[in-house]
C-alpha positions as MATLAB code, in Angstrom:
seq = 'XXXXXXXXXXXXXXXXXXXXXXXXXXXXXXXXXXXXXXXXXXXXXXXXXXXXXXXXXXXXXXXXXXXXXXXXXXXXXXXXXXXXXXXXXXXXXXXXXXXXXXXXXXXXXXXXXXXXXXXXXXXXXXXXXXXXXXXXXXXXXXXXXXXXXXXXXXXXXXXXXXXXXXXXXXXXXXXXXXXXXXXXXXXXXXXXXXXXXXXXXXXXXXXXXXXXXXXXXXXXXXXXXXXXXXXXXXXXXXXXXXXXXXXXXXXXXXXXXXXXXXXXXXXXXXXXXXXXXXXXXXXXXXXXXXXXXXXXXXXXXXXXXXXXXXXXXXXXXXXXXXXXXXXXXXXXXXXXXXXXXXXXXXXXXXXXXXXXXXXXXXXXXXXXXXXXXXXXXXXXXXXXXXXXXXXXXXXXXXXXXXXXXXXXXXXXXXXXXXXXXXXXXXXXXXXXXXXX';
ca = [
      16.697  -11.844  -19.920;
      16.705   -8.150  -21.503;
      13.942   -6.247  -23.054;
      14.229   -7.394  -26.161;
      13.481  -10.938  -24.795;
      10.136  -10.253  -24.653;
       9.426  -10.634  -21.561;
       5.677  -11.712  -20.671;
       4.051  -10.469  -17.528;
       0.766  -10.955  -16.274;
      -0.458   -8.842  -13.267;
      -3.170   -9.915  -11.510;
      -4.861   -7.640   -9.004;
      -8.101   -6.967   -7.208;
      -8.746   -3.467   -8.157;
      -7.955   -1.461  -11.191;
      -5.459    1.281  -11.348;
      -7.384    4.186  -11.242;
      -8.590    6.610   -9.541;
      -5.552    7.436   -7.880;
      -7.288    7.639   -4.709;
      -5.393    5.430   -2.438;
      -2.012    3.797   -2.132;
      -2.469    0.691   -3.476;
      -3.786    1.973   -6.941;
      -1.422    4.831   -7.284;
       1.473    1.801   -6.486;
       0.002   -0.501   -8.911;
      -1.095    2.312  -11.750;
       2.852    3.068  -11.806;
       4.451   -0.117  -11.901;
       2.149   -1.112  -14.694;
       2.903    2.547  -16.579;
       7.059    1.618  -16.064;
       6.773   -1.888  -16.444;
       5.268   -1.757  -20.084;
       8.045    0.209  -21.444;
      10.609   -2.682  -20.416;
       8.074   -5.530  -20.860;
       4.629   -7.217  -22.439;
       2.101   -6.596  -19.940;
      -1.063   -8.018  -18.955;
      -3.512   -6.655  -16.313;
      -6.322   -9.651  -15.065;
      -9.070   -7.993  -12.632;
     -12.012   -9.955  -11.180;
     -14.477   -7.287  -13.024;
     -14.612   -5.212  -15.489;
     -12.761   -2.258  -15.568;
     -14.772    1.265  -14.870;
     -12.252    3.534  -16.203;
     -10.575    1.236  -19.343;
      -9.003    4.722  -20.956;
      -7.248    4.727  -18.063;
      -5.014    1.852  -17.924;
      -1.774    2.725  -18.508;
      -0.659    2.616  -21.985;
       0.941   -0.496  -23.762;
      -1.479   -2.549  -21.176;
      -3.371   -5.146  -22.095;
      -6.588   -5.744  -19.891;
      -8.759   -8.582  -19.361;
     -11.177   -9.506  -16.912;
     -12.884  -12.419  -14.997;
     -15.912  -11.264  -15.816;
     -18.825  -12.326  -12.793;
     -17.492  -14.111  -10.282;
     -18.128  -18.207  -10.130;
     -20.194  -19.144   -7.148;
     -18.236  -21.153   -4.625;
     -19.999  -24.496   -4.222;
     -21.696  -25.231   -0.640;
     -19.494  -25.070    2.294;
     -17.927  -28.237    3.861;
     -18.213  -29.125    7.644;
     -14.449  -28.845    8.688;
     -12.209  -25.854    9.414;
      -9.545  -25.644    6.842;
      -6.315  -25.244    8.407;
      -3.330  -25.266    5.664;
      -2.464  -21.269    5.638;
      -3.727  -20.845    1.831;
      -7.441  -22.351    2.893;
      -7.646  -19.980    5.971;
      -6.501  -17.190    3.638;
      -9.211  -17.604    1.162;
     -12.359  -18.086    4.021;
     -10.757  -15.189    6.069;
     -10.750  -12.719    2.778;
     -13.027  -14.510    0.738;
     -12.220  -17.541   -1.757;
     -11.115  -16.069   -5.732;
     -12.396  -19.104   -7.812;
     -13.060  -16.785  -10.988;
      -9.315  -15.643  -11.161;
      -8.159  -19.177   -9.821;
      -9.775  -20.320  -13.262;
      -8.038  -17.439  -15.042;
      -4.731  -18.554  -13.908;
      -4.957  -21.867  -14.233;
      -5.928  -22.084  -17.847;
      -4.117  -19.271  -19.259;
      -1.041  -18.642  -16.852;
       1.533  -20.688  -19.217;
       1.176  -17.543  -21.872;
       3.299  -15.583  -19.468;
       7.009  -15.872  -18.123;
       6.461  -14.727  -15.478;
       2.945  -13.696  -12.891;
       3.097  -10.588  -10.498;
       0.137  -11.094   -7.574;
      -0.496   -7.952   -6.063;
      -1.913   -7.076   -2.840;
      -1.462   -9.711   -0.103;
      -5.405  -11.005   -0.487;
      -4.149  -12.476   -4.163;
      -1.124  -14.308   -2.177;
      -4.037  -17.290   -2.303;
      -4.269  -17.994   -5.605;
      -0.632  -18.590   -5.946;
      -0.980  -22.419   -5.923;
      -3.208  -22.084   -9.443;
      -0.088  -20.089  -10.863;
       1.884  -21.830  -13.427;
       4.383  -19.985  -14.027;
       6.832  -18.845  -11.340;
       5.268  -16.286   -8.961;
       6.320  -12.636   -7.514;
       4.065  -11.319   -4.733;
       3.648   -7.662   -3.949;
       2.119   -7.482   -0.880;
       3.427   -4.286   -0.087;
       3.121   -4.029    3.518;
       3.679   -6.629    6.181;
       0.459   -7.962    7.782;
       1.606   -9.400   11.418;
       3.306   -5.647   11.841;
      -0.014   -3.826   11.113;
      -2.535   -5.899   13.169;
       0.489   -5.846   16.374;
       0.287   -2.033   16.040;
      -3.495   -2.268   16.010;
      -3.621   -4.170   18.746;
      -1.685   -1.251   21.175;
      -5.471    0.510   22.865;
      -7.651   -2.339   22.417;
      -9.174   -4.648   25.424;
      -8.167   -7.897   26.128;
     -10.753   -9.481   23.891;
      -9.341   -7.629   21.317;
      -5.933   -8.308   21.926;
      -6.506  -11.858   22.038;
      -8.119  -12.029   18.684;
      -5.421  -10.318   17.426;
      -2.690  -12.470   18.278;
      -4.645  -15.057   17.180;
      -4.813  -13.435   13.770;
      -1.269  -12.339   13.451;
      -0.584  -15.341   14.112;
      -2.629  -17.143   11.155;
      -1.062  -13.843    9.275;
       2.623  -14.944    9.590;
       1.686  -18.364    8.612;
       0.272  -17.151    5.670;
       2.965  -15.303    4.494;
       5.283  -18.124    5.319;
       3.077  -20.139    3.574;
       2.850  -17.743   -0.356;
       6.521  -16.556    0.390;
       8.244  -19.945    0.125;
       6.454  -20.867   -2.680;
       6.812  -17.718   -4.898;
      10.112  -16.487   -6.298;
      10.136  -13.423   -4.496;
       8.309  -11.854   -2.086;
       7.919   -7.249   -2.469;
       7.632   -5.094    0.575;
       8.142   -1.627   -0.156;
       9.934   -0.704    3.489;
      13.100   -2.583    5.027;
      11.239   -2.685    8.386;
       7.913   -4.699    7.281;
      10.552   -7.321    5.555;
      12.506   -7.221    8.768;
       9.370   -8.446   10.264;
       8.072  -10.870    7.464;
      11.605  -12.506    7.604;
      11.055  -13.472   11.174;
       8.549  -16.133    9.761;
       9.093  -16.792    6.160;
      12.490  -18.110    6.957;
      14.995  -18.625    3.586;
      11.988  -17.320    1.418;
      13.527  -14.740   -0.504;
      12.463  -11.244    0.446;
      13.020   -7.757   -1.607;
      12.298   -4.116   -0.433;
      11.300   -2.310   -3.476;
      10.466    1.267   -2.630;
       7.574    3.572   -4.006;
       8.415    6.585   -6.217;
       6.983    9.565   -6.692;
       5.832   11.145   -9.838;
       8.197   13.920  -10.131;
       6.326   16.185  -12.813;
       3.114   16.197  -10.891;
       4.499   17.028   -7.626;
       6.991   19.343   -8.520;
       8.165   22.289   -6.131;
       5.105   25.104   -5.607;
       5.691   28.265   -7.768;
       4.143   30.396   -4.585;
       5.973   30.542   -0.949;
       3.579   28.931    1.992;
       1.007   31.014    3.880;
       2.472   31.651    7.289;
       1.170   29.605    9.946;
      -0.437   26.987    7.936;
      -0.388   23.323    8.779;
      -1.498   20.638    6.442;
      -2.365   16.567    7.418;
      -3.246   15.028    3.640;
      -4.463   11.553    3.470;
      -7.313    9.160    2.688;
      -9.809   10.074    5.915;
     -11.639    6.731    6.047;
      -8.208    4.611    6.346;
      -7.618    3.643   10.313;
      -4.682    4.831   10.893;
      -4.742    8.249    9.440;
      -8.056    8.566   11.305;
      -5.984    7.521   14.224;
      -3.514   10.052   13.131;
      -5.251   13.376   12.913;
      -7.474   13.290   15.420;
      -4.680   12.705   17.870;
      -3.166   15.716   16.398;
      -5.981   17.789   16.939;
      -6.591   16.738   20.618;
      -2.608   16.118   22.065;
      -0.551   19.048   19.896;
      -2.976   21.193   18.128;
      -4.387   23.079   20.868;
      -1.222   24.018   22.380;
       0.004   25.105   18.490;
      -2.914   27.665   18.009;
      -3.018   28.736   21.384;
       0.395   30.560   20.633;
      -0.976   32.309   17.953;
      -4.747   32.268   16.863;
      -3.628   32.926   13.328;
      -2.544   29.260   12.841;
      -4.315   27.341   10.889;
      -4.503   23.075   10.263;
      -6.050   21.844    6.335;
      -7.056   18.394    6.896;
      -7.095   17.488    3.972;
      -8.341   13.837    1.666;
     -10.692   11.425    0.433;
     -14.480   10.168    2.467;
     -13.575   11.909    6.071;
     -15.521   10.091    8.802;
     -17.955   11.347   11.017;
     -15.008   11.666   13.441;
     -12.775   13.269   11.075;
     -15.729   15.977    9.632;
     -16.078   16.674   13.850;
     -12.638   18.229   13.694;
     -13.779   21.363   11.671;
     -15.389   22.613   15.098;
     -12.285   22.944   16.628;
     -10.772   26.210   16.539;
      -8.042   27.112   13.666;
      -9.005   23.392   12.123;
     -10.889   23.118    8.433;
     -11.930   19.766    6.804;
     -11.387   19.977    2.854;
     -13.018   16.393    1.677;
     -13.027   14.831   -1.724;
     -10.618   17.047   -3.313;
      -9.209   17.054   -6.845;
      -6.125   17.583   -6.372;
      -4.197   18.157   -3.288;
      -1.617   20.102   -4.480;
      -3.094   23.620   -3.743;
      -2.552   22.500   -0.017;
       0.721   21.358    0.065;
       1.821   24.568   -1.748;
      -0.081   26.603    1.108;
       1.150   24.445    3.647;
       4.394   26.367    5.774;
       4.578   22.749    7.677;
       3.185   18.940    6.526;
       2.621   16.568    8.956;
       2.640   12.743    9.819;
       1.589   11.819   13.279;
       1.544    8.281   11.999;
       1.100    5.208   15.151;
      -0.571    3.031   13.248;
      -0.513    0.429   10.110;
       2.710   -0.378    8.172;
       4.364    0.137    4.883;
       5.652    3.398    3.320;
       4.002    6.841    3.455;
       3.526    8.488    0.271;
       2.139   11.446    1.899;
       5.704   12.247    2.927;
       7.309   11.499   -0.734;
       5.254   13.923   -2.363;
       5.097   16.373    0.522;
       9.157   16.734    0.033;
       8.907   16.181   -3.850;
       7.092   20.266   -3.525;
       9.472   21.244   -1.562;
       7.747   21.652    1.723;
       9.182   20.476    4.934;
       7.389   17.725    6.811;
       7.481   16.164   10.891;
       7.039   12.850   11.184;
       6.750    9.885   13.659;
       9.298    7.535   13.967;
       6.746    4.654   12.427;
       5.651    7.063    9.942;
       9.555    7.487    9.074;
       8.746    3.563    7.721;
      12.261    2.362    6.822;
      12.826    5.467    4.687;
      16.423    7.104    3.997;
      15.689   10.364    4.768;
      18.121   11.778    7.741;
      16.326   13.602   10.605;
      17.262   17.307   10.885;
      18.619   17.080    7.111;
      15.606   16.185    4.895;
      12.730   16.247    7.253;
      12.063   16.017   11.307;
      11.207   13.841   13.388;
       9.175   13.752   16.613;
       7.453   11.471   19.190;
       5.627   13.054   22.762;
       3.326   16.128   21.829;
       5.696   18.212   23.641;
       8.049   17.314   21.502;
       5.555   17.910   18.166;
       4.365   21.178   19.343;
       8.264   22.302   19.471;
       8.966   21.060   16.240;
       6.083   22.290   14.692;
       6.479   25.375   16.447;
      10.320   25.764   15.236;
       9.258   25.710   11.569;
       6.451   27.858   11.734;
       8.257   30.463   13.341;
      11.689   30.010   11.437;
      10.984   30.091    7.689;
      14.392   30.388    6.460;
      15.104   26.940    8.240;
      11.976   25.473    7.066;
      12.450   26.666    3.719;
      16.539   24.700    4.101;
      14.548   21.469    5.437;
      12.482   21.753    2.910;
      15.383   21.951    0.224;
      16.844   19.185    1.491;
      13.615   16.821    1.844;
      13.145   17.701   -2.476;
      16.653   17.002   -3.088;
      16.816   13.743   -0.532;
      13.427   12.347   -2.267;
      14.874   13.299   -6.121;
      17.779   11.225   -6.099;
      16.423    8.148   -4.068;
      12.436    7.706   -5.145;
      11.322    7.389   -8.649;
       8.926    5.329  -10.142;
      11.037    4.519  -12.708;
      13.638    3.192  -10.286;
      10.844    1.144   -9.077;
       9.764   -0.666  -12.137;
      12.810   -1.011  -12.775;
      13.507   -3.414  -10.132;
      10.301   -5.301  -10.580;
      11.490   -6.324  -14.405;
      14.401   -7.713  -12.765;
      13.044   -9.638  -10.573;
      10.272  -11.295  -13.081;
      12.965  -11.668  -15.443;
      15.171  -13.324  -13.087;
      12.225  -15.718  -12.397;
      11.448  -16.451  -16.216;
      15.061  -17.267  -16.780;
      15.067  -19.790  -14.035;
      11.790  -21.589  -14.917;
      11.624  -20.812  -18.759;
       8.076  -21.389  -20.313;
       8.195  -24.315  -22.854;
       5.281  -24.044  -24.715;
       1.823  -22.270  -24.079;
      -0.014  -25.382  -24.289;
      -0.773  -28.203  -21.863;
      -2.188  -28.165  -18.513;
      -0.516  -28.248  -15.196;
      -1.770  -30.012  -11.866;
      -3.375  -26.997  -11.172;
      -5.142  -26.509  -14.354;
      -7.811  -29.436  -14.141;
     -11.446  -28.010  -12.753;
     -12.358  -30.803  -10.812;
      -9.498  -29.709   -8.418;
     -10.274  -26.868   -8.336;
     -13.890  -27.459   -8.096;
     -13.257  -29.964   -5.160;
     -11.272  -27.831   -3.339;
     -13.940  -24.954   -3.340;
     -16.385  -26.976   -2.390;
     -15.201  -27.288    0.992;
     -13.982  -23.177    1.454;
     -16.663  -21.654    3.760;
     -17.367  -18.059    2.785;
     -16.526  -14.896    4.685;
     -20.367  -13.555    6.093;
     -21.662  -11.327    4.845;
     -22.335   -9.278    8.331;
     -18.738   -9.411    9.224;
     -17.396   -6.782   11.212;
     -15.159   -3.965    9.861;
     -12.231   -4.473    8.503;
      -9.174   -4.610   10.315;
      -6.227   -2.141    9.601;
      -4.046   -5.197    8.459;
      -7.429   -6.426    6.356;
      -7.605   -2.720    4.704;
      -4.028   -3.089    4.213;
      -4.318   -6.519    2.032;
      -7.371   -4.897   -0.072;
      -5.123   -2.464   -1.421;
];
């Protein structure tokens, strides 16, 4: 099917594509923006949109409106994959409605996020799900310092994780990740489901290369500083390979820099050479001071945009193997890549005091991320896999409803979903992951 087919997608996700605050909105805010030049887009949230002027253009918007109240909860556990989904991240009967009434208008139906992998038995057309990153591989990672208890739970929930995935992927007609290594995992369970890696971009105009050279000795960490794992992240940093970093030269300095810091995060600005810059506008200022990015990742899944844009400007970045995420990028080439704190404080140390080699690494990271991650590229590859999908299940005919479009169904099937309490604990990494 080609462009001038017509093609007729509906997106459904959880939160609207703006701000670009976070990964999952900047992912979803640019796959709309490409995917509207090749195709008819529709956007379906569960609420109104706050910031309507900013959907992308050519995208048509409509909403759920209030949610419908789940009917009183049944006795039993649930235990097919789809009914543990919806009590573990709450049940979506408002856009389970939605779908089922007006899904045949489309050729195709793009879930994204993994929490919206639930509703994909109310889709009548044929399905792709974008979960992005690979749930089982987050929550294993999470699991590395907790206690037994913990660790028990875990399993327990990766375990109801894979089955879920199993469960959405064999139904839909493709399943997203955007890194080979969380499919690599997800294919361990979802067995002939078919499985694509479709990589973020980055928006070359905005991040293009600073116009000023870095100030010596500066370090920068950017990312959102209420997300586990960067929290994880930095303040490693600051206690295993910062001190030994400033204590060679005083002068040093580390920006920790991004969005709603937590207390343990703001705590960092007492340590010496360290400032805390929360809630910025725009971190670009930053990166262009920073002589040396970096991405002590250990944590979570998926693929780091922090190190896209950090090489789209031209600066040159460390990283940890996990943080590394599948990408293309050759260690030593277009960025480096270390693992013990000895081994971060020399690397660190080798860029800060070499700036003609940092400046090289740097060259190479831009012209590494320039030729393999666009956003265009990206969207690209979503049309063609929603158009391959329409072609093999054409729509006859926008009229009619499916098995999954009658209400007492759906209304029976509710009624026995227990809801998630409202005093339940904090979310798990894999949990912030899927509310993306």
């Amino acid at each position: 099917m080609t462009p001038a087919a017509g093609l007729r997608v509906l997106v459904a996700a959880m939160r609207e594509p703006w701000p670009l605050n976070s990964g999952g909105r900047l992912h979803l805010h640019h796959v709309l923006r490409t995917l509207a030049t090749q195709a008819d887009v529709t956007l379906l949230l569960p609420g109104h949109p706050r910031f309507p002027d900013r959907i992308p253009t050519g995208v048509r918007c409509f909403s759920t409106g209030s949610a419908v109240p789940p009917a009183a909860p049944a006795r039993r556990r649930p235990c097919d994959p789809l009914d543990w989904a919806e009590r573990h991240f709450g049940p979506r009967p408002a856009l389970a409605e939605w779908l089922a009434r007006h899904g045949r208008r489309y050729d195709a139906i793009l879930l994204n996020g993994a929490v919206l992998g639930q509703l994909i038995r109310w889709c009548p057309r044929p399905v792709i799900w974008n979960p992005q990153d690979e749930l089982v591989l987050a929550t294993w990672r999470d699991l590395e310092n907790g206690g037994w208890r913990a660790r028990l739970a875990g399993l327990r929930r990766a375990a109801l994780y894979a089955a879920y995935e199993r469960a959405v992927a064999q139904r839909a007609a493709a399943t997203v990740f955007v890194s080979r290594v969380d499919a690599a995992w997800a294919r361990r369970w979802c067995g002939d489901a078919r499985l694509a890696v479709i990589a973020n971009g980055v928006d070359h105009d905005y991040f293009r290369p600073a116009d000023r050279p870095p100030r010596p000795g500066t370090v920068a960490f950017i990312g959102s500083l209420e997300f586990p794992p960067n929290i994880d992240a930095v303040t490693r940093f600051v206690a295993d390979v910062w001190p030994a970093l400033h204590a060679a030269d005083s002068g040093r300095r580390l920006l920790i820099v991004g969005r709603s810091p937590v207390p343990a995060v703001r705590a960092l600005a007492a340590v010496p050479g360290v400032a805390v810059h929360a809630d910025v506008p725009d971190v670009r200022p930053f990166l262009a001071e920073a002589a040396v990015v970096v991405v002590p990742t250990r944590k979570g899944g998926g693929l780091k945009n922090k190190i896209l844009e950090a090489c789209a400007v031209g600066r040159p970045v460390v990283a940890s193997p996990r943080a590394l995420g599948g990408l293309t990028a050759r260690p030593g080439r277009e960025l480096l890549v270390a693992d013990s704190a000895r081994d971060w404080q020399a690397k660190v140390a080798r860029l800060l005091d070499h700036p003609e080699f940092a400046a090289a690494l740097g060259a190479g990271g831009r012209a590494w991320v320039r030729a393999a991650h666009s956003w265009e590229r990206t969207g690209a590859q979503f049309y063609a896999l929603l158009a391959a999908a329409a072609a093999r299940h054409p729509r006859r005919g926008s009229s009619g409803a499916g098995p999954a479009a009658h209400t007492s169904t759906r209304a029976t099937h509710y009624a026995r979903l227990r809801l998630r309490p409202a005093s339940a604990a904090p979310l798990t990494v894999a949990e912030e992951l899927a509310c993306r």
